[in-house]
C-alpha positions as CSV (number, residue, x, y, z in Angstrom):
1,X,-33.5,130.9,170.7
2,X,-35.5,128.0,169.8
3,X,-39.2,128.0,170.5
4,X,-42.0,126.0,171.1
5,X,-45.7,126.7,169.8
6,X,-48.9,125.1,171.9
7,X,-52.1,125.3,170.4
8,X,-55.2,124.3,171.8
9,X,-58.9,124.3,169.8
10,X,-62.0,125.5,170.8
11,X,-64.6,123.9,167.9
12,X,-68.1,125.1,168.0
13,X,-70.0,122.0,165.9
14,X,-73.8,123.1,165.0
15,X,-75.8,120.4,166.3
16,X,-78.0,118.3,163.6
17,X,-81.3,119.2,165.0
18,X,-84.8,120.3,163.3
19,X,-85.7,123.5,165.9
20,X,-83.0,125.1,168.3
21,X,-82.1,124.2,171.8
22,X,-84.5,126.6,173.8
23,X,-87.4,126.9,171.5
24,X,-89.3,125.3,168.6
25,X,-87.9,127.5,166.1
26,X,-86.4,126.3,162.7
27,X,-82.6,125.6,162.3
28,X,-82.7,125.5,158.4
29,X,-80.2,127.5,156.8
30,X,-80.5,130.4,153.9
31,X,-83.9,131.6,155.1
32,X,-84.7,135.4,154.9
33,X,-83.0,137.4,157.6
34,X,-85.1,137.2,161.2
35,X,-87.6,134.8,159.8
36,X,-86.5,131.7,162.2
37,X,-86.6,133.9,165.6
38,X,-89.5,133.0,167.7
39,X,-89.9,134.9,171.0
40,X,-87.5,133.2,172.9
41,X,-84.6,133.8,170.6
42,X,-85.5,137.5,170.4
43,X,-85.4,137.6,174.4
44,X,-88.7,139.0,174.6
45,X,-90.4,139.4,178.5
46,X,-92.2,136.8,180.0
47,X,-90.7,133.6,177.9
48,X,-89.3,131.0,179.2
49,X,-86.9,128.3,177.7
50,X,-87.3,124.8,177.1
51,X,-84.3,122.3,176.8
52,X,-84.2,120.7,173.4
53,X,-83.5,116.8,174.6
54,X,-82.2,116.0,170.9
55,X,-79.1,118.3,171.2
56,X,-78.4,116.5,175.0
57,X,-78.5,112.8,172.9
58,X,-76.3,114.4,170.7
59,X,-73.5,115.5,173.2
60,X,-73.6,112.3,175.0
61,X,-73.5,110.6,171.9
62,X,-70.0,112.5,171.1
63,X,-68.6,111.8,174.7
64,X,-68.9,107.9,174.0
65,X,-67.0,108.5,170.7
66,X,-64.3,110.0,172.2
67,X,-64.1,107.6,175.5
68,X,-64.7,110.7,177.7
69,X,-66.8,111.5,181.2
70,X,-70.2,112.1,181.0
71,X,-72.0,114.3,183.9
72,X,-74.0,112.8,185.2
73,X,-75.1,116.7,186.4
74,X,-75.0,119.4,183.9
75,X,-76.1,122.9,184.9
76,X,-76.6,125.4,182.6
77,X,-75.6,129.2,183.4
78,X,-75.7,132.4,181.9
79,X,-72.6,134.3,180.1
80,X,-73.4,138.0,180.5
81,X,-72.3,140.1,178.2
82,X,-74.4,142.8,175.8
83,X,-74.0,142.6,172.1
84,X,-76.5,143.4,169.3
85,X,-76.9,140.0,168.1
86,X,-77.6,138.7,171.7
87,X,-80.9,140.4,172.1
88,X,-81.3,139.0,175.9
89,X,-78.0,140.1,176.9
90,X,-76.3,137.0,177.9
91,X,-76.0,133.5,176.3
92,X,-77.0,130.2,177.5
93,X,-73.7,128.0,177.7
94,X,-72.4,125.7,180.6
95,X,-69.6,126.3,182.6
96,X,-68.8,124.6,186.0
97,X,-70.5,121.7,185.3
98,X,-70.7,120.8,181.7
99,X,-72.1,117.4,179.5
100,X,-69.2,116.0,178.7
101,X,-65.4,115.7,180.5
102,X,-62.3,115.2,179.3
103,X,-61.6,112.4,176.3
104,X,-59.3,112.1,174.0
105,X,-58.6,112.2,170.1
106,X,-55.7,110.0,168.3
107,X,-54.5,111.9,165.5
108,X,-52.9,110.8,162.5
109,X,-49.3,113.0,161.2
110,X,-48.5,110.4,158.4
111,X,-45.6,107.7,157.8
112,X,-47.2,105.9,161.1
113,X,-46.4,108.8,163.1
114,X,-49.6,109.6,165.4
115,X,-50.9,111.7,168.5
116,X,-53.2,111.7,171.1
117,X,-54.5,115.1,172.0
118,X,-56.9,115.5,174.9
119,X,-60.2,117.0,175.2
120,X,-61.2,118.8,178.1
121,X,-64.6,119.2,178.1
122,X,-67.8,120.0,175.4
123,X,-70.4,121.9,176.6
124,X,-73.6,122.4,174.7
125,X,-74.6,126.5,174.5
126,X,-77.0,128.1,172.2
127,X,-75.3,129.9,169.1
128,X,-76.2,134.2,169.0
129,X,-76.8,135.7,165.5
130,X,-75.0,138.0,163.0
131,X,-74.0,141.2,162.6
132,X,-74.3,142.2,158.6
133,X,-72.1,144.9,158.6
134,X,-71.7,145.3,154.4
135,X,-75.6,145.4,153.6
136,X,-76.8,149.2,154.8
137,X,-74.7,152.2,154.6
138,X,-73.5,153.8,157.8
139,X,-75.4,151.0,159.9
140,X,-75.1,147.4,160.8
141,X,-77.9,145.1,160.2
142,X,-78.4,142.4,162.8
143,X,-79.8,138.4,161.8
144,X,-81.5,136.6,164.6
145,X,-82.0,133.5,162.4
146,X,-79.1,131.7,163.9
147,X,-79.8,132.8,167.2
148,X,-80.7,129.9,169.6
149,X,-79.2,127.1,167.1
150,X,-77.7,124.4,169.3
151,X,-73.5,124.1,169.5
152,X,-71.2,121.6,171.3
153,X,-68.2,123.7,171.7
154,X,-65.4,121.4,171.8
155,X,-62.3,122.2,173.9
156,X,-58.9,120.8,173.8
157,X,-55.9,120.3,176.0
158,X,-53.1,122.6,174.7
159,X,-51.4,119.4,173.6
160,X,-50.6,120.6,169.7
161,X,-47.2,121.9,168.6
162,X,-47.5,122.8,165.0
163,X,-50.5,123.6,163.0
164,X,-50.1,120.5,161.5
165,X,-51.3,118.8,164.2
166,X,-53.8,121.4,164.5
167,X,-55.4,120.9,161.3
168,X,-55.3,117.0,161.8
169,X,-56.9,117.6,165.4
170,X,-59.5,119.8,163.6
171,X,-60.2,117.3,160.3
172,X,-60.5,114.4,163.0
173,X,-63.5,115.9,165.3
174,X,-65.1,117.3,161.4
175,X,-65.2,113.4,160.7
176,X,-66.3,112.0,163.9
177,X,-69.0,114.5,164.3
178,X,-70.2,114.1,160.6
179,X,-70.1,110.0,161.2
180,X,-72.3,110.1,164.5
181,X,-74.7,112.3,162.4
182,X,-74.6,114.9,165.1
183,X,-73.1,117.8,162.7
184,X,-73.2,118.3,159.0
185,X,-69.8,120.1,158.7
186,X,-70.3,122.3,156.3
187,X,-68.0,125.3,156.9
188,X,-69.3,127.3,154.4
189,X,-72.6,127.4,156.4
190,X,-71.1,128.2,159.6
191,X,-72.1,124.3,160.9
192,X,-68.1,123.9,161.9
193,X,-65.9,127.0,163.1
194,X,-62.4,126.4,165.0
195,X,-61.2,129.2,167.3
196,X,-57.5,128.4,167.9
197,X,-55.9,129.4,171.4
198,X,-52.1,129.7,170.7
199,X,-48.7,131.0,172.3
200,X,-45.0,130.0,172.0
201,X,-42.9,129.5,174.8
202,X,-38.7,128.5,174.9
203,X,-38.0,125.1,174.1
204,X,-38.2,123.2,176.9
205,X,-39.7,125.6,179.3
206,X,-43.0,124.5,181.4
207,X,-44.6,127.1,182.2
208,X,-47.0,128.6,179.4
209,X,-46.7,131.7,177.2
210,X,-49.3,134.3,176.7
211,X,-52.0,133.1,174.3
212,X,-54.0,134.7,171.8
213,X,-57.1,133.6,170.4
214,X,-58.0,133.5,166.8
215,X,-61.6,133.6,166.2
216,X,-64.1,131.6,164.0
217,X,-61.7,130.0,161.6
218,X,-64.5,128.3,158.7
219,X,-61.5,126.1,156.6
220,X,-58.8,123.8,157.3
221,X,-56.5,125.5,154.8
222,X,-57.2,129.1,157.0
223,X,-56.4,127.1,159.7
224,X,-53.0,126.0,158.9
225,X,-52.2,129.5,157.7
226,X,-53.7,131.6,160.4
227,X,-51.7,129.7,163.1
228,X,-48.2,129.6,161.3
229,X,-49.0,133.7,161.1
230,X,-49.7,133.8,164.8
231,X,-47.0,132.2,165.6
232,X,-44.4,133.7,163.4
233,X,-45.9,137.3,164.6
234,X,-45.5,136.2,168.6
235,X,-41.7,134.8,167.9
236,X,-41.0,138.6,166.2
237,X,-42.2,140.3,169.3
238,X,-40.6,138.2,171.9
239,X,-36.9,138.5,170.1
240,X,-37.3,142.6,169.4
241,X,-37.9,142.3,173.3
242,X,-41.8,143.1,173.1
243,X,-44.6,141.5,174.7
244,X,-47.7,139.7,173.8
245,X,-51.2,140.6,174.9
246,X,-53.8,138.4,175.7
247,X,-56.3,139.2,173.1
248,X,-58.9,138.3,170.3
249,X,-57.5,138.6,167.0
250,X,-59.0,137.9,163.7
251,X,-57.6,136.2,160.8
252,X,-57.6,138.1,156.9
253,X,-57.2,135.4,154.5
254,X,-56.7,138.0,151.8
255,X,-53.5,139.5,153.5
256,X,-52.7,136.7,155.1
257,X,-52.4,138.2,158.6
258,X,-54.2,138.3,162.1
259,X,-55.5,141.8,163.3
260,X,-56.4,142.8,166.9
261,X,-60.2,142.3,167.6
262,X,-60.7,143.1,171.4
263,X,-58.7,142.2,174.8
264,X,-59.2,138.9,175.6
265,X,-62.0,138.5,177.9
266,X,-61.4,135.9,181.4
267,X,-64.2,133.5,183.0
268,X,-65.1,136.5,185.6
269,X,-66.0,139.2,183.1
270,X,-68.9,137.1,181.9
271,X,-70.3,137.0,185.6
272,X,-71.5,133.2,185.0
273,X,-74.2,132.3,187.2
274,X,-76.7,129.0,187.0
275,X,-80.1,129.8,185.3
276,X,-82.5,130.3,186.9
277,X,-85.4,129.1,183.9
278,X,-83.6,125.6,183.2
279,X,-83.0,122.8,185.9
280,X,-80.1,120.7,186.1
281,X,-79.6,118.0,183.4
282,X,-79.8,114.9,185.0
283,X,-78.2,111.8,182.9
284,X,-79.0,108.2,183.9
285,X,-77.7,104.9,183.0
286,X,-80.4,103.4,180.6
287,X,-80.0,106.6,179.0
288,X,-76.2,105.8,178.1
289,X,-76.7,102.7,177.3
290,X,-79.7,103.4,174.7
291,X,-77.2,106.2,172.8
292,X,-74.5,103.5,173.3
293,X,-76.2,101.3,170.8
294,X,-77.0,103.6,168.2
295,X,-73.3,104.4,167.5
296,X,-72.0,103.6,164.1
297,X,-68.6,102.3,163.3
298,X,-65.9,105.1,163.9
299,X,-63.4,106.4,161.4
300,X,-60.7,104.8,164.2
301,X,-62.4,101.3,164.0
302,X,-63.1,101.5,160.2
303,X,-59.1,102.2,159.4
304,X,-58.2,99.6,161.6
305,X,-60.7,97.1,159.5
306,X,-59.4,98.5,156.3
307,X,-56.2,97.3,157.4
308,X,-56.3,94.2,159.5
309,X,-59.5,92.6,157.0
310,X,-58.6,94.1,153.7
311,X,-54.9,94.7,153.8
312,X,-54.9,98.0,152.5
313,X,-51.8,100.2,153.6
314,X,-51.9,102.1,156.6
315,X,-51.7,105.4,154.6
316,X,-54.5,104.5,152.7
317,X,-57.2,103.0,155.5
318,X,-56.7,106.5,156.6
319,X,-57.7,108.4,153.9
320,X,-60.3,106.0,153.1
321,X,-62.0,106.2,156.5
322,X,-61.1,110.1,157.3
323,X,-65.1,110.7,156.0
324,X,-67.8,109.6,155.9
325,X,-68.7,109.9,152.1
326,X,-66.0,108.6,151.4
327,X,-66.0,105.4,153.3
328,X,-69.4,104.9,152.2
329,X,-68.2,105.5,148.5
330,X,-65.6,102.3,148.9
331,X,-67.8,100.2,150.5
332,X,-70.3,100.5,148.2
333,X,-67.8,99.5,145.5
334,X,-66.4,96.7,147.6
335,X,-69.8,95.0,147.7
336,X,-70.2,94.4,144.1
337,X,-66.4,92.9,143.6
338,X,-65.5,91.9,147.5
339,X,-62.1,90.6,146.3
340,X,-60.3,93.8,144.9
341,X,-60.5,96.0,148.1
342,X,-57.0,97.5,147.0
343,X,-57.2,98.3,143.8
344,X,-60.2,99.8,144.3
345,X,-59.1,101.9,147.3
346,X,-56.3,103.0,145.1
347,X,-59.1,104.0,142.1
348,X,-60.9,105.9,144.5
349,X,-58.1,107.8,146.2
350,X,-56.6,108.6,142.8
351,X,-58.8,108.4,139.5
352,X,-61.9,109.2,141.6
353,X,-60.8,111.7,143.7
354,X,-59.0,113.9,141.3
355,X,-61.9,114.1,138.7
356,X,-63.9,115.0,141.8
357,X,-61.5,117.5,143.2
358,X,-61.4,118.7,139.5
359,X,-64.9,119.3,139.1
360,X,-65.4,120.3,142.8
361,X,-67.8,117.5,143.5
362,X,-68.2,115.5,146.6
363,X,-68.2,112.1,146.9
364,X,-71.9,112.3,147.0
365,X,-72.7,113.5,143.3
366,X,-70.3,111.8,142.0
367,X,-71.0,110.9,138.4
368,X,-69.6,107.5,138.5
369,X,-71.6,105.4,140.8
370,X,-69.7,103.0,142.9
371,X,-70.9,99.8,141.7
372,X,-70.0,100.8,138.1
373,X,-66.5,101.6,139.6
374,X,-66.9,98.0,140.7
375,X,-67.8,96.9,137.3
376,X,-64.5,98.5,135.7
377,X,-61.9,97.2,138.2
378,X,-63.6,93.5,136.9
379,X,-63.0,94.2,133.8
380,X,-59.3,94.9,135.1
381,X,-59.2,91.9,137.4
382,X,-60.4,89.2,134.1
383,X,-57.9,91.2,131.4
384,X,-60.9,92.1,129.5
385,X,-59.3,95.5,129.2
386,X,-55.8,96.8,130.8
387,X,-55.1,99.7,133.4
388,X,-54.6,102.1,130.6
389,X,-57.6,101.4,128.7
390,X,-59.7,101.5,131.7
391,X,-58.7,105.2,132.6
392,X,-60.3,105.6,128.5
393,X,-63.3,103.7,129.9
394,X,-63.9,105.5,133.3
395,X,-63.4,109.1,131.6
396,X,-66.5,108.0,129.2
397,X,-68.6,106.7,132.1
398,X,-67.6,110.2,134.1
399,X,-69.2,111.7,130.4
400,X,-72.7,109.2,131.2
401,X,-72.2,106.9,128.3
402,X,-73.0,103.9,130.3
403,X,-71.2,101.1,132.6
404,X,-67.9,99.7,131.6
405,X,-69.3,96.5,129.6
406,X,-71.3,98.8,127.3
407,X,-68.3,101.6,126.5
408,X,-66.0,98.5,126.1
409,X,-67.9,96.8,122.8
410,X,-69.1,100.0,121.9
411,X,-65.3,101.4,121.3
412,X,-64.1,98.1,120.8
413,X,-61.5,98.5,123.2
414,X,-61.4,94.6,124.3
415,X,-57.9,93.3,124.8
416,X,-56.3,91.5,123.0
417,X,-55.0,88.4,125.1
418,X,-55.0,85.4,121.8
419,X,-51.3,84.3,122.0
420,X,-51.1,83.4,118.8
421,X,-52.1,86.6,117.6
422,X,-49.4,87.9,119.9
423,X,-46.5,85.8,119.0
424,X,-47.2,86.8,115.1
425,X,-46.8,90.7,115.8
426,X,-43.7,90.2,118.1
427,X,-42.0,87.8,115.8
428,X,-42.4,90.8,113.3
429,X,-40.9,93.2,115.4
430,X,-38.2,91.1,116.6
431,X,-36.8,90.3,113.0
432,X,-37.6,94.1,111.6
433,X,-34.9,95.0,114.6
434,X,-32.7,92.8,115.1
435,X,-29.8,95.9,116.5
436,X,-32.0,96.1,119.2
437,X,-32.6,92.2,119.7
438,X,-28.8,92.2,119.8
439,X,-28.6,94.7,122.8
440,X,-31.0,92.8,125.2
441,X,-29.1,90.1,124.4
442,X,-26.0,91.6,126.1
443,X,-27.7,92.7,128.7
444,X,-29.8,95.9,128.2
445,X,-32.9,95.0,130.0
446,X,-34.4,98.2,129.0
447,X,-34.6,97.4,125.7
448,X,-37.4,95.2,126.4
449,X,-39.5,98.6,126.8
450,X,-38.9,99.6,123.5
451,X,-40.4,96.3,122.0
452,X,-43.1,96.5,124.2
453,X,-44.1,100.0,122.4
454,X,-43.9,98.5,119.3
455,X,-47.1,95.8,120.3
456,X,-48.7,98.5,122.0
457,X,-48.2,100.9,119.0
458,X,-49.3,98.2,116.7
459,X,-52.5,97.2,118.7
460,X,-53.4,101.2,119.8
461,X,-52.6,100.1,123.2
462,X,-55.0,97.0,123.7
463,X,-53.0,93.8,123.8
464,X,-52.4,92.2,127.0
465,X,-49.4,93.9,128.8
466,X,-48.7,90.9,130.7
467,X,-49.0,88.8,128.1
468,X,-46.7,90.8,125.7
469,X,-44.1,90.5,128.1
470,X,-43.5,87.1,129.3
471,X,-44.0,86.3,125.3
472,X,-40.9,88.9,124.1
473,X,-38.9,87.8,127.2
474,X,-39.0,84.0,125.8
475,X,-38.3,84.9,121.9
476,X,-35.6,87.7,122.8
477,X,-33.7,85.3,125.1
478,X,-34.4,82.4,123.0
């Protein structure tokens, strides 16, 4: 049987704020364990929460991004359930009425092939803490630090079918969020965690399969993997003629499998209800239109301006523009030498970024600054040097031994572009091999090559390339 696999995301994106979203408490991360909990995260008797209006600038910021409703009316509600880490015994979240409504995301799948996935809602909620289950034998410790931190859960339409598109669903909202300046990303930190709802159904059948949901996914490589296991494990069951179960499963990296967590949980075992502490959100137009004009060009708007004003390939204007350091990176360069917007789009996205991806460096610290990228592409562009010298010449700026002008004299790797000096060396090599003059002269265009080498050889790689070989064209044909 052949089957189809829907995925939908639910993204949790840590909101860029100073203090959380119900009380004046720090957000920073990698403080000692409880030291950011005021009274209101810890749930204590008496207190009383405060909406954070930052995180609500944020989340309609986000809904312009993505085209989407905005409500006009949000109410917040309370998600009972009792956990350790949730010391008041429910959450703050939104339900009926959330922030933002549905939008939607175009998604990029490569050779022009793209999608457009819907978003259902975002909500903002407050984030609980942590259970530290490896630091005290025979108990579980329990950090309140994160407890309170504001989130925009993000929900999708089940409109993915491979976790391709997954992961370029997921990479998209990391770089929207990240160019708004609403969410840092990082992962690592917990600032951006994907839970993926998935199920497989038979090709060409409408109604839905039985989903599972895999739980706070921190990479895009998990990602992929997690949801290829998922699916692989649900298309076993259904042909031995099992089952699946709605449930919560967790994803080891390490084995490379998904393990059963708890029964997936419905809307009505959380007993929603509006809170009673917190009155409705009300959002007016001036509001809107204020956020409206603090939006920065999108990663959609700069890869269509890579490619319509710069006439960089398709492929490229979308790696270029996928984030934000790195769109910053190239226009930075493109400043100090305006006119070679390819070449130095296709220095960054292979030069740079593989001695970055080598040293595991971002874009950020990277040891070449981008108008000293600039500098060498110049030196390119006026045949001071050729393309293989300047990959000499950028390896000893990577090492900090100055700009490209200064590691060019110092080496002495100017090229060599006199003619005359040219013609002298491949009137040399022309009569010391005169077999191989012979065979370009009956038609063995690759022979040409092998002269080439010679110069090259002769002039450790610095004469002009070009020049060399409009010069041994004319003397081997002539």
């Amino acid at each position: 049987m052949n089957w189809e696999t829907v995925i939908g995301l639910e993204i949790h994106a840590q909101l860029a704020t100073r203090s959380k979203i119900f009380s004046g408490a720090s957000t920073a991360f990698g403080a000692e364990p409880n030291t950011q909990a005021c009274a209101v995260d810890l749930g204590l008797p008496g207190v009383l929460p405060v909406l954070n209006e930052e995180a609500v600038n944020m989340a309609i910021k986000f809904a312009l991004a993505i085209d989407a409703e905005i409500g006009r009316e949000s109410v917040f509600a309370r998600k009972n359930y009792f956990y350790p880490d949730l010391p008041k015994g429910y959450q703050i979240s939104q339900f009926e009425l959330p922030i933002v409504g549905r939008g939607q995301v175009s998604i990029s799948l490569g050779e022009g092939d793209s999608r457009v996935i819907g978003v259902t809602r975002a909500h903002l909620e407050e984030d609980a803490g942590k259970s530290l289950h490896d630091q005290f034998a025979d108990m579980t410790g329990i950090d309140l630090n994160r407890a309170g931190t504001p989130l925009l859960e993000i929900v999708s339409e089940p409109d993915m079918r491979s976790a391709k598109e997954a992961v370029a669903y997921a990479r998209k909202i990391h770089a929207l969020v990240q160019y708004l300046g609403i969410c840092d990303g990082n992962m690592q930190e917990g600032s951006f965690r994907c839970d993926a709802n998935v199920s497989v159904r038979p090709a060409g059948q409408q109604e839905l399969g039985t989903r599972t949901e895999l739980k706070n996914i921190n990479s895009f490589r998990f990602l992929e993997r997690a949801i290829n296991h998922e699916v692989r494990r649900q298309i076993e069951i259904l042909e031995d003629g099992g089952r699946i179960v709605q449930e919560t499963r967790l994803y080891d990296a390490e084995r490379d499998e998904t393990r059963s967590m708890r029964s997936k949980e419905e809307a009505n075992d959380y007993r929603y209800f509006p809170d009673p502490d917190l009155l409705p959100v009300r959002i007016d137009d001036a509001r809107i239109e204020r956020i409206r004009a603090t939006l920065p060009e999108l990663p959609e708007q700069k890869r269509q301006r890579y490619i319509s004003e710069l006439g960089l390939s398709e492929y490229n204007a979308e790696l270029l523009s996928a984030s934000r350091e790195i769109a910053a990176y190239f226009e930075a360069a493109l400043a100090e030498a305006e006119a070679l917007s390819v070449p130095l789009a296709n220095w960054i996205l292979g030069e740079v970024t593989g001695a970055l991806n080598k040293a595991d460096l971002g874009f950020d610290a990277c040891p070449v600054p981008p108008a000293r990228l600039a500098g060498l592409l110049r030196r390119i562009d006026d045949d001071t040097i050729s393309g293989k010298i300047a990959k000499e010449v950028f390896e000893a700026m990577w090492n900090g031994e100055g700009d490209a002008d200064a590691i060019i004299e110092a080496r002495g790797l100017r090229q060599i572009s006199d003619s005359g000096e040219l013609e002298a060396m491949i009137d040399a090599a022309i009569a010391e091999h005169p077999a191989q003059v012979e065979q370009f002269r009956a038609g063995k265009e690759k022979v040409l090559g092998f002269f080439v080498g010679q110069i090259m050889k002769q002039t450790r790689g610095k004469a002009n390339p070009g020049q060399v070989n409009a010069l041994l064209r004319e003397k081997l044909k002539g």
